[in-house]
KOLVEXSE-872710 format. One record per residue (C-alpha): x, y, z. Coordinates in steps of 0.5 Angstrom, whole numbers, plus 500, padded with zeros to 3 digits. Layout:
! KOLVEXSE-872710
XYZ/...
! end
This chain:
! KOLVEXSE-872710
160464374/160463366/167464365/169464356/165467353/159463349/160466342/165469338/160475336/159476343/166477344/168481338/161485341/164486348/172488346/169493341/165496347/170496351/174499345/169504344/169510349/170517350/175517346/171516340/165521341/169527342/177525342/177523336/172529332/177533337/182530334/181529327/179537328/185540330/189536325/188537319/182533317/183527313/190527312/189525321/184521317/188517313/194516318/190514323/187509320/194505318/196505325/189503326/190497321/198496324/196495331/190491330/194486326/199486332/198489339/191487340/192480338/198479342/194482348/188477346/194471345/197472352/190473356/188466352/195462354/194465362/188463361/188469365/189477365/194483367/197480374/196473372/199474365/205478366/207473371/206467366/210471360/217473364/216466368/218464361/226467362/225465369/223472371/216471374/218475381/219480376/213480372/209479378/211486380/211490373/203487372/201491377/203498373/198496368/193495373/193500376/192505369/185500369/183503375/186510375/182511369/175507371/175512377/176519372/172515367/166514371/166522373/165523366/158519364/156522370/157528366/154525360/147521366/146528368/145531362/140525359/136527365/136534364/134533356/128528359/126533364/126538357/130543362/137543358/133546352/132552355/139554359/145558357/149551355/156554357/153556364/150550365/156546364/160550368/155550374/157544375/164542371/167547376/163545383/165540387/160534389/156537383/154530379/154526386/147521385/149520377/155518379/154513384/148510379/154509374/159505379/154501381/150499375/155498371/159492377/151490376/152489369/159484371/155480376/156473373/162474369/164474361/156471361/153478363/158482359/156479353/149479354/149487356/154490351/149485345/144489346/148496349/153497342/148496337/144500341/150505340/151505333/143505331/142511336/148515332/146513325/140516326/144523330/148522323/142522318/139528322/145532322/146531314/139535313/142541317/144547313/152548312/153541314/157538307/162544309/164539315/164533310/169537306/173537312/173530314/174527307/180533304/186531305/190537307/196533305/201539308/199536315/203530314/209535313/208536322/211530325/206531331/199529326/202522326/203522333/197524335/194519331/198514333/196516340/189516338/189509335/193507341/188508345/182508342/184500341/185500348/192496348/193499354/198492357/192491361/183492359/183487353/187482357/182479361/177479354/182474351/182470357/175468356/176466349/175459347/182455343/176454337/176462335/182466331/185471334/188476330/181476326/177477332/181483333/180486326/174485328/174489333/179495330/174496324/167496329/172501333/173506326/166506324/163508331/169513331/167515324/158515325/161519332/165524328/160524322/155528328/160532331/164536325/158537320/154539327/159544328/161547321/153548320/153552326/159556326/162553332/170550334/171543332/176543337/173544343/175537347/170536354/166542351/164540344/159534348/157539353/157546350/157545343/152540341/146541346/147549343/146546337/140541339/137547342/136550336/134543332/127541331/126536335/132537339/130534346/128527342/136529339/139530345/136524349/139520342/146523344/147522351/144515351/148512345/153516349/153513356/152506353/159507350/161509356/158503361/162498356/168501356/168502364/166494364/173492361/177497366/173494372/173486370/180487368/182489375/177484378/179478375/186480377/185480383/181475384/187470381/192473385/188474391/183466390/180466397/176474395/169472392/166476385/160479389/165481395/170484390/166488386/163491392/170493393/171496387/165501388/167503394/174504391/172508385/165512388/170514394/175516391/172519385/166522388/172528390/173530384/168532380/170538379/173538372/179541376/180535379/178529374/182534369/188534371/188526375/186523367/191527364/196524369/194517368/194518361/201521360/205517365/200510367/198508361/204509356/209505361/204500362/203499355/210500354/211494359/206490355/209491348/215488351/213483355/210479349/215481343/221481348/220477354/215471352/218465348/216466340/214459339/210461345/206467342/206464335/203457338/197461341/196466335/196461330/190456335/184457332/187461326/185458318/191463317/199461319/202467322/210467322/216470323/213477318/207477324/212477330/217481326/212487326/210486333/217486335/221491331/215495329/209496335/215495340/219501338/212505337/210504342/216507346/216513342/209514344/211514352/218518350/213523347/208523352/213523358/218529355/212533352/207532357/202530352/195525354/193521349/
! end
């Protein structure tokens, strides 16, 4: 099994797919939707720059200092203090917000497959949207072979490691952004569409007034980032000494923006030209859009464009929370082989997932993971190398590889400014019950 990645593109290309998800094509139109436009924009985008700079880099330098993921580098960070039994512990929180939201997640393009498949066949061109969507998003059991297709065609793709994550997000990102470039374009010709661009690129400065728009956007640059104490991990892992980290990861944070932005530019301009909520979450993908695809011509080739670029965001994003999971408990556990683990991982998420296909059910588990898992997670994470692990240490690892010197500034962001964000985002998150 190829365990570094060959080349820095291919890594910049498989954490940019891990980064890109769900959280870009409807989370953040939602998001920016219901947040006043391009004042959520603006805000957004310096957490963006913020926790590019500093999180994300840290998650890529401890993975590449362990030369391994979660388990592996919790463990190497407090072993740092002499507290590697806790660390061993504490690395097992974030993991397990991996798994958790690969098995919602996977429910999700399941979603996304069967809509593809109905806009091949033509059939979603002629259905009540609403109903469509509601026949099977509050049924049981309703998306059962699109599901298993997902889970195991998506560990087929993590066969050989970092070698087969690289060659398949090389050609499925690209594929993602030339397929929503092109929805982007068609859209733009829709009557009605520059009131939606209006709405993007207005600030409505009042909004910055409203202390939760920022926390909203900095929940969404949080986790659109995928700085979760655990997915990106692994990724710097297989990273060679030669590359420069904190590039790579404003790399990975302006490719994650730019799918984010072409997925709002499709979303709010579609919208707006037929009159219909910007707002809508879940609905806005399968309700909303395909209303409007109905109504386009050549609506289905549109719609089989959406669901695939769709599905390809998804897939890379699922590849991380399985690798990281499987890397993990390969390392801890050495004598469990690649093949035998990811057999375990599709039985784990099919089977745990398969009941709960109903939205009911996958609603309420992600947005349970989403408050209480994943913020603690990345509270630990945030701590465990700005508090924990040696400063000499993080910085040696930061700086191989790196044309540029980061010193005390670098480190003192990391530890004085996204350390406390981070907890407040938790604090938010567990006092007001609110998923980012």
């Amino acid at each position: 099994m190829e365990r570094n990645f060959k080349t820095r593109w291919g890594f910049i290309i498989a954490c940019v797919g891990s980064a890109v998800g769900m959280a870009n094509v409807w989370g953040f139109p939602y998001k920016l939707g219901s947040n006043g436009g391009a004042a959520f924009l603006i805000v957004y985008l310096f957490f963006i720059a913020l926790f590019s700079y500093v999180a994300l880099s840290a998650e890529y330098a401890i993975g590449r200092r362990a030369k391994t993921g979660t388990l592996g580098s919790y463990e190497y960070a407090w072993k740092s203090r002499n507290l590697g039994k806790v660390g061993k512990i504490l690395g097992w929180l974030p993991l397990a917000g991996s798994m958790c939201i690969a098995i919602g997640y996977a429910v999700i393009i399941a979603y996304v497959f069967k809509a593809l498949f109905q806009a091949l066949t033509g059939s979603l061109m002629n259905v009540d949207t609403n109903t469509w969507f509601e026949s099977f998003a509050l049924s049981d059991y309703s998306v059962v072979p699109f599901h298993f297709i997902i889970v195991v065609g998506t560990l087929l793709t993590l066969f050989f490691g970092a070698k087969s994550i690289e060659k398949t997000n090389k050609i499925m990102m690209p594929l993602f952004f030339i397929l929503f470039a092109i929805l982007a374009v068609r859209v733009a010709t829709l009557d009605g569409a520059f009131a939606g661009y209006k709405f993007l690129f207005t600030p409505e400065w009042s909004k910055l007034k409203d202390p939760m728009v920022w926390i909203s956007a900095m929940g969404q640059a949080f986790f659109s980032l995928s700085i979760t104490g655990s997915g990106m991990i692994v990724y710097g892992a297989y990273l060679s000494k030669k590359e420069d980290i904190v590039d790579s990861a404003k790399k990975t944070a302006f490719f994650d923006t730019i799918a984010a932005m072409v997925a709002a530019l499709v979303m709010i301009p579609a919208v707006f030209a037929y009159h219909m909520d910007q707002a809508a979450g879940p609905k806005l993908l399968f309700v909303t859009l395909p209303k409007i695809l109905q109504d386009m011509p050549g609506g289905q080739i549109f719609a089989i464009i959406l669901f695939t670029a769709v599905i390809f965001g998804g897939i890379t994003s699922l590849q991380n929370m399985f690798e990281a999971v499987a890397e993990s408990i390969m390392h801890k556990f050495p004598q469990i082989k690649r093949i035998p683990m990811l057999i375990i991982l599709c039985v784990i998420c099919f089977g745990v997932g398969v009941n709960m296909e109903a939205i009911s059910s996958w609603g309420p588990w992600m947005d349970y993971v989403s408050i209480y898992i994943i913020p603690i997670g990345a509270v630990i994470g945030a701590i465990s190398w700005f508090w924990i692990l040696k400063k000499g240490e993080l910085l040696d690892e930061i700086n191989t590889g790196s044309k540029t010197h980061y010193g005390n500034l670098w480190y003192n962001i990391g530890r004085f400014v996204y350390v406390p964000l981070a907890l407040v985002l938790c604090i938010v998150a567990l006092s007001m019950k609110i998923a980012f």
